[in-house]
C-alpha positions in Angstrom: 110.1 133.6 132.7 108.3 133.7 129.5 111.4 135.3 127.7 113.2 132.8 129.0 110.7 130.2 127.1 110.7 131.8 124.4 114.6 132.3 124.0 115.1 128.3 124.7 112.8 128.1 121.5 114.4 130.2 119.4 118.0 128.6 120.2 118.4 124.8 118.0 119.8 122.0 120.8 123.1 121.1 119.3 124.1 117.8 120.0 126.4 116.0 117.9 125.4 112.5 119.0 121.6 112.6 117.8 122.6 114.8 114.6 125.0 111.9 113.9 122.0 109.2 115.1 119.6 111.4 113.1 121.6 111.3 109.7 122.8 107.5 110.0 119.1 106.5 110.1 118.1 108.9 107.4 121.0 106.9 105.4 119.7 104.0 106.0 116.3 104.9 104.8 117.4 106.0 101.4 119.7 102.5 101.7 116.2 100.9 101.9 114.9 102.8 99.4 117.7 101.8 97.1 117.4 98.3 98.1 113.5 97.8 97.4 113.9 99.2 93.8 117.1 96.8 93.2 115.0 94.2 93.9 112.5 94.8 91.6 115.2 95.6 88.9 116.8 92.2 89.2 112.8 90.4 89.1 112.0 91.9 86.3 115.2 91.0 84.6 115.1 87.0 86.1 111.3 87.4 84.7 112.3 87.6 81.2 114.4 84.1 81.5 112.8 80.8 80.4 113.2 79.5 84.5 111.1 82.4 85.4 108.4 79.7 86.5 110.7 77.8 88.6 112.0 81.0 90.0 108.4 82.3 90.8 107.4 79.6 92.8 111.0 79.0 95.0 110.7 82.8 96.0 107.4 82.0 97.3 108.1 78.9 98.6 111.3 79.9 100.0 109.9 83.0 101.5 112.1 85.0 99.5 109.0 87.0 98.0 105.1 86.4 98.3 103.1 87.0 95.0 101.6 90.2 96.9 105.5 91.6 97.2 105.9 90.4 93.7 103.1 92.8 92.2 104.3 95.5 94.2 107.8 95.4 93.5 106.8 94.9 89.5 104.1 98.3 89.5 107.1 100.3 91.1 109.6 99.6 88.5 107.3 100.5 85.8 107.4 103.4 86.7 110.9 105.8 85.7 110.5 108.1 88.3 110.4 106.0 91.3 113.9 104.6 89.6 115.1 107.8 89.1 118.2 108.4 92.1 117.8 111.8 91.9 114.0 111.7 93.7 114.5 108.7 96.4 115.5 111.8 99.0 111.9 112.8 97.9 110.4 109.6 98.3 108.4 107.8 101.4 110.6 104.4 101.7 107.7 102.2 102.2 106.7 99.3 99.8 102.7 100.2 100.0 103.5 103.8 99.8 105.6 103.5 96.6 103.2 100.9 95.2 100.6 103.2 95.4 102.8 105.8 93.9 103.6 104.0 90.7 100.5 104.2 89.6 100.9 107.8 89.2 101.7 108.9 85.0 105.5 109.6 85.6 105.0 113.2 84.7 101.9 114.0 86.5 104.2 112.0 89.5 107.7 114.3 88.9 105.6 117.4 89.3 104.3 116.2 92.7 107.8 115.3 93.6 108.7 118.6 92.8 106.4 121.1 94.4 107.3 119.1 97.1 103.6 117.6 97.4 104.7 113.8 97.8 107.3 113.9 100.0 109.9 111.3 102.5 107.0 112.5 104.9 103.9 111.2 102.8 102.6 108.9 104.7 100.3 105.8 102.8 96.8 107.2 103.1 98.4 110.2 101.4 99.6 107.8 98.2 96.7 106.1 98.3 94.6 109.9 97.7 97.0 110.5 95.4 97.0 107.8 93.2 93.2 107.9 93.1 93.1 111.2 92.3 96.1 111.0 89.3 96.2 107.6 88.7 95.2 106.4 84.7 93.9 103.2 86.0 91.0 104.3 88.9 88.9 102.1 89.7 85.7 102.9 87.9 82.0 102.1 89.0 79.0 101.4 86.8 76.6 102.6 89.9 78.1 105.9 90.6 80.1 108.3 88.1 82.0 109.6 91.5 83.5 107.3 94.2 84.3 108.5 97.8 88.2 108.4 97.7 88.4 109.2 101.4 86.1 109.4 104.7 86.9 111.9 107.1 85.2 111.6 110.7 85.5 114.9 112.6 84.2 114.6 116.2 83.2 117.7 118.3 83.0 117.0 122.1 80.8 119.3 123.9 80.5 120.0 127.6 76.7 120.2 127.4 74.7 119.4 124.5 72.7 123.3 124.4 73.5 124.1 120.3 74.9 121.5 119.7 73.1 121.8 116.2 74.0 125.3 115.6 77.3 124.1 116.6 77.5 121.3 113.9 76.2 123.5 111.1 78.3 126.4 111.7 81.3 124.2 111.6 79.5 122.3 108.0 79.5 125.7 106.8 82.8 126.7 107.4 84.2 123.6 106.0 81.9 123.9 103.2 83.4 127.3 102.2 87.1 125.9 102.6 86.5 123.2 100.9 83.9 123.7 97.7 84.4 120.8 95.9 83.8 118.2 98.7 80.7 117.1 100.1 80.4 117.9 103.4 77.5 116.6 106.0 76.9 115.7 109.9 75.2 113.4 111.6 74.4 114.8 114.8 
């Protein structure tokens, strides 16, 4: 029986009717992709007009374009790479996600793309590390010289609570030599 398991994982289902569903979505997605930076390719270039005002406000007004979507739209086409063709297979199709992305330095942003580190997968609390960690414009504060980027909460369920200090310093420790440039703690 386990051979049997094991074979059905080894052989790929074949069925032409979700690889056609599967690649007419992922189509789609790029589509989006595409469509997202057109838009902020034909705002900046209404932007540079003399009825830029009048435009501005009948977008919002209309509901064509909130002043949020504006500034998004406007920090991804500043940046070349997320208007380069050739990466939107490489790129997560969501506004926040490329927002966040755009303030990556193009260069720093093509290497990412390229070791495959940002992704179509990279989902936005991903962007978000990444653009604190690359980005040229991080947020800087005059009380601390290092900002927490991100809060991980990892929760350890015991059946009885016997160790359950040795428990949470063994797995501190562990993390701690994983991960040497973080600061780790527990809170028991």
């Amino acid at each position: 029986m386990n051979q049997l398991a094991n074979l059905n994982l080894v052989l790929p289902v074949k069925n032409s009717k979700v690889e056609f569903a599967l690649q007419e979505i992922y189509a789609s997605s790029i589509k989006a992709t595409n469509a997202l930076i057109e838009v902020a390719l034909t705002v900046k270039k209404y932007e540079l007009t003399e009825e830029w005002s009048a435009i501005k406000e009948r977008l919002k007004t209309d509901n064509i374009l909130m002043d949020w979507q504006h500034k998004f739209v406007m920090c991804i086409v500043q940046n070349p790479v997320l208007l380069d063709q050739k990466f939107n297979k490489s790129l997560p199709m969501y506004t926040n996600n490329l927002y966040h992305l755009s303030r990556i330095k193009p260069e720093t942003l093509r290497e990412l793309i390229k070791t495959k580190e940002i992704n179509s997968e990279t989902t936005l609390m991903e962007c978000r590390g990444f653009a604190a960690e690359y980005s040229d414009k991080t947020k800087t504060s005059s009380s601390k010289s290092k900002s927490i980027v991100e809060k991980i909460t990892i929760t350890i369920h015991l059946s009885n609570s016997r160790g359950k200090k040795k428990i949470a310093e063994d797995a501190v420790n562990t993390l701690q030599k994983k991960y040497k440039d973080y600061e780790i703690s527990f809170k028991i």
